[in-house]
N, C-alpha and C positions, 0 to 999 in steps of 0.2 A: 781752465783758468780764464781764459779769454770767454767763453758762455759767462761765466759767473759774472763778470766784471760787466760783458753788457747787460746784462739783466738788472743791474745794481746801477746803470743809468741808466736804463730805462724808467725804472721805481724814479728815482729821482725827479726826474722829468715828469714824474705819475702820468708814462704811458703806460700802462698799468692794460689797458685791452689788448694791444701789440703785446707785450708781453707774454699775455697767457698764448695769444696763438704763437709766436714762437718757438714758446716750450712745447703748443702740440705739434707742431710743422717739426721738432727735431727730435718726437717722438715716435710719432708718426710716419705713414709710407708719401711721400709727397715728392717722391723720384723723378715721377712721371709727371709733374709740371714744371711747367719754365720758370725763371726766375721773375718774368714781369707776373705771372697770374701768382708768383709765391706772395709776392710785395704787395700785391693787389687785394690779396687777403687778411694780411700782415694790418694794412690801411684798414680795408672794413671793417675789421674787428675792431681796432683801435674808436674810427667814427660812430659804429653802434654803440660801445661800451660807453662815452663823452653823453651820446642822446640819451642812452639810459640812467645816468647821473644826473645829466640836466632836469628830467622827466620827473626823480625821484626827489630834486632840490626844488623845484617848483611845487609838486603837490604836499610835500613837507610845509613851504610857504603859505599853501592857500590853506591850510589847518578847517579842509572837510571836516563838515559833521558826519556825514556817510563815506567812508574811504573806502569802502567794497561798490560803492555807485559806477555801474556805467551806463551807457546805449546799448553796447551788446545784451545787458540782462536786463531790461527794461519790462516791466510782463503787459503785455496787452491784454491780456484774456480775462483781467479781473474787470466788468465794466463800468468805464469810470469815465468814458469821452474822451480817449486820448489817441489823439489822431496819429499815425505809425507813418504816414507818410511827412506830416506838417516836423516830426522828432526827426525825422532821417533827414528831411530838409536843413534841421537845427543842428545837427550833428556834422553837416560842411564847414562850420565854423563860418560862413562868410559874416552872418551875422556881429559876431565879435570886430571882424576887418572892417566893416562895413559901422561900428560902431555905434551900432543899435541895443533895444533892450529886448529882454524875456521877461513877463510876467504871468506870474503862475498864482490860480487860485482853487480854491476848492476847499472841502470840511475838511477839520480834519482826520487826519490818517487816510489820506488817498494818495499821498505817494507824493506830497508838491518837495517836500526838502528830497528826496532821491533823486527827482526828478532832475534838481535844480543842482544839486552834488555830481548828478552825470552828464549833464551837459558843460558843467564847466572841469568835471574832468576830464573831458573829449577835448573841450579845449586846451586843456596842459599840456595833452598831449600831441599838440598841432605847435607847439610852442609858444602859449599865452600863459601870462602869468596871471595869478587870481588871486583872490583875498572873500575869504568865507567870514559872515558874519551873523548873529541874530541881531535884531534892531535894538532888544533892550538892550543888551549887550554891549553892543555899539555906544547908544546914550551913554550908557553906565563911561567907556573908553572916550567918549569925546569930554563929559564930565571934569574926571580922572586930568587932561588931560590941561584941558584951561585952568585947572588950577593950579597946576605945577611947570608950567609956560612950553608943556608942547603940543599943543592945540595946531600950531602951524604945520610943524613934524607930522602930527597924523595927518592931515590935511593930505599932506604932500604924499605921504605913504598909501590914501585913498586912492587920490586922483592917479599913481605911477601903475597902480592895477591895472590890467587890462582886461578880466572879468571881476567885478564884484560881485558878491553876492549876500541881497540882503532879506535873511528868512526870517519870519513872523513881523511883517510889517501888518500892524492896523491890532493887535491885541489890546491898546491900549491907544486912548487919543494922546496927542503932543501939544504939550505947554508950547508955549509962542517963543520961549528960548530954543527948546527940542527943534523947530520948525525951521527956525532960523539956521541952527545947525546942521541939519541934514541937507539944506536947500545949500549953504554954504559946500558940502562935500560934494552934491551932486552937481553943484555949478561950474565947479572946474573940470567934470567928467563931460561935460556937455556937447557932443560932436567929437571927443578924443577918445572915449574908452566907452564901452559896455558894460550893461547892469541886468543884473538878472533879481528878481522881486519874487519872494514867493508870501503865500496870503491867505489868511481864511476867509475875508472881507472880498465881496466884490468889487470891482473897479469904482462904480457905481456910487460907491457909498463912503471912498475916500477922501473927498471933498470935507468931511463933514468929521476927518479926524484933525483935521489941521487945522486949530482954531484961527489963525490970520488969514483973509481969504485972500488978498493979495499976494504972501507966500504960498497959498496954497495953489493959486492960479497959476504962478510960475514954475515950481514944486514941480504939479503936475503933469503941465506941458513938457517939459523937458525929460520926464520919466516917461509917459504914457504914449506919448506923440508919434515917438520912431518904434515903436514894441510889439513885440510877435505876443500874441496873447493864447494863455493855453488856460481852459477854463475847464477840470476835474469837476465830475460829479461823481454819488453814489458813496458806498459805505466805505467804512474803515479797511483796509488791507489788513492792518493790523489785527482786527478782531477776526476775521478772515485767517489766518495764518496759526490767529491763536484754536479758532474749532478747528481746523485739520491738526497741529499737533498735538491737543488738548494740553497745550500751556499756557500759564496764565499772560498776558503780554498787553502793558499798558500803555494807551495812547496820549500823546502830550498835544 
């Protein structure tokens, strides 16, 4: 009676990791340990189970487009210029601490959104919050957004990220309102948070999507200036993936 009753405060309290080890500590043979290494474990349990909730409320948050993306499975061997040592460098997360950007370009289907889905799952799971986005998309949400008066709300929900990520930048040039907006979300990230950009368009030739050259001049500085730059070449993975299993598999 006395088990049952703590177990029903433990729920309560949704110590919920303690818990399960409990029940296997008075299942179990755990004779042969003291009472400080029993509680010691009691805690660790309870501490892992809290990270792995946190883990799984945060990448729920960032709403991946690739949720199977990590570092661990990253394939080097397709050649496409992707440096294995510059990723494992990227994959310390100082980057994120340090509040800098990633930008990732290349044709597509060379792996720039995987790319960009595992880096900033590496950082969720260092304990950074993220927010996954494609740019039209985004427009379409900032749109959406000023005209029903919470244009400031997302604003604020942009800048509280501490990766964003903003994939297919440059498919389309930006009206001089789009400009304005984006420059507006990324001004408040500016020295507080990190940005990850992934692109078909090279660096090179984004000047010339953003029709105001004054916001673009700013724009840019502030994206491009502090940014690790990861620049894919070569064919499709995708079409690659489709002749080994001779399925059909189409590229976006």
């Amino acid at each position: 009676m006395m088990t049952e009753e703590t177990f029903q405060k433990l729920s309560a309290m949704r110590l919920f990791g303690l818990a399960r080890a409990l029940e296997e500590q008075l299942k179990g043979e755990f004779g042969n340990l003291s009472f400080d290494e029993r509680v010691g474990m009691l805690v660790d349990r309870e501490w892992t189970d809290r990270e792995a909730r946190r883990l799984t409320r945060r990448l729920q948050q960032a709403k991946l487009r690739d949720r199977t993306a990590t570092i661990e499975d990253i394939d080097y061997r397709h050649p496409r210029g992707l440096d294995r040592s510059v990723v494992q460098r990227l994959s310390t997360c100082q980057w994120v601490e340090k509040y800098q950007n990633v930008i990732i370009t290349g044709p597509t289907g060379c792996g720039k959104t995987y790319l960009a889905c595992a880096l900033t799952q590496k950082a969720c799971r260092a304990g950074h919050t993220a927010m996954y986005r494609r740019v039209p998309r985004l427009l379409h949400e900032i749109g959406m957004a000023k005209a029903d008066g919470s244009f400031t709300r997302l604003l604020g929900r942009l800048a509280k990220a501490e990766v964003l990520v903003l994939d297919d930048w440059g498919l389309a040039p930006l009206s001089a309102a789009e400009c304005r907006d984006l420059h507006e979300a990324l001004e408040d990230r500016h020295g507080a948070a990190a940005t990850i950009v992934a692109s078909q368009m090279p660096v090179k030739v984004w000047h010339k999507l953003l029709v105001e050259p004054s916001i673009a001049d700013a724009f840019l500085d502030r994206l491009v200036h502090t940014a690790h730059k990861l620049t894919l070449t070569g064919g499709s993975m995708r079409k690659k993936r489709s002749d080994l299993t001779g399925e059909e598999v189409s590229a976006s």
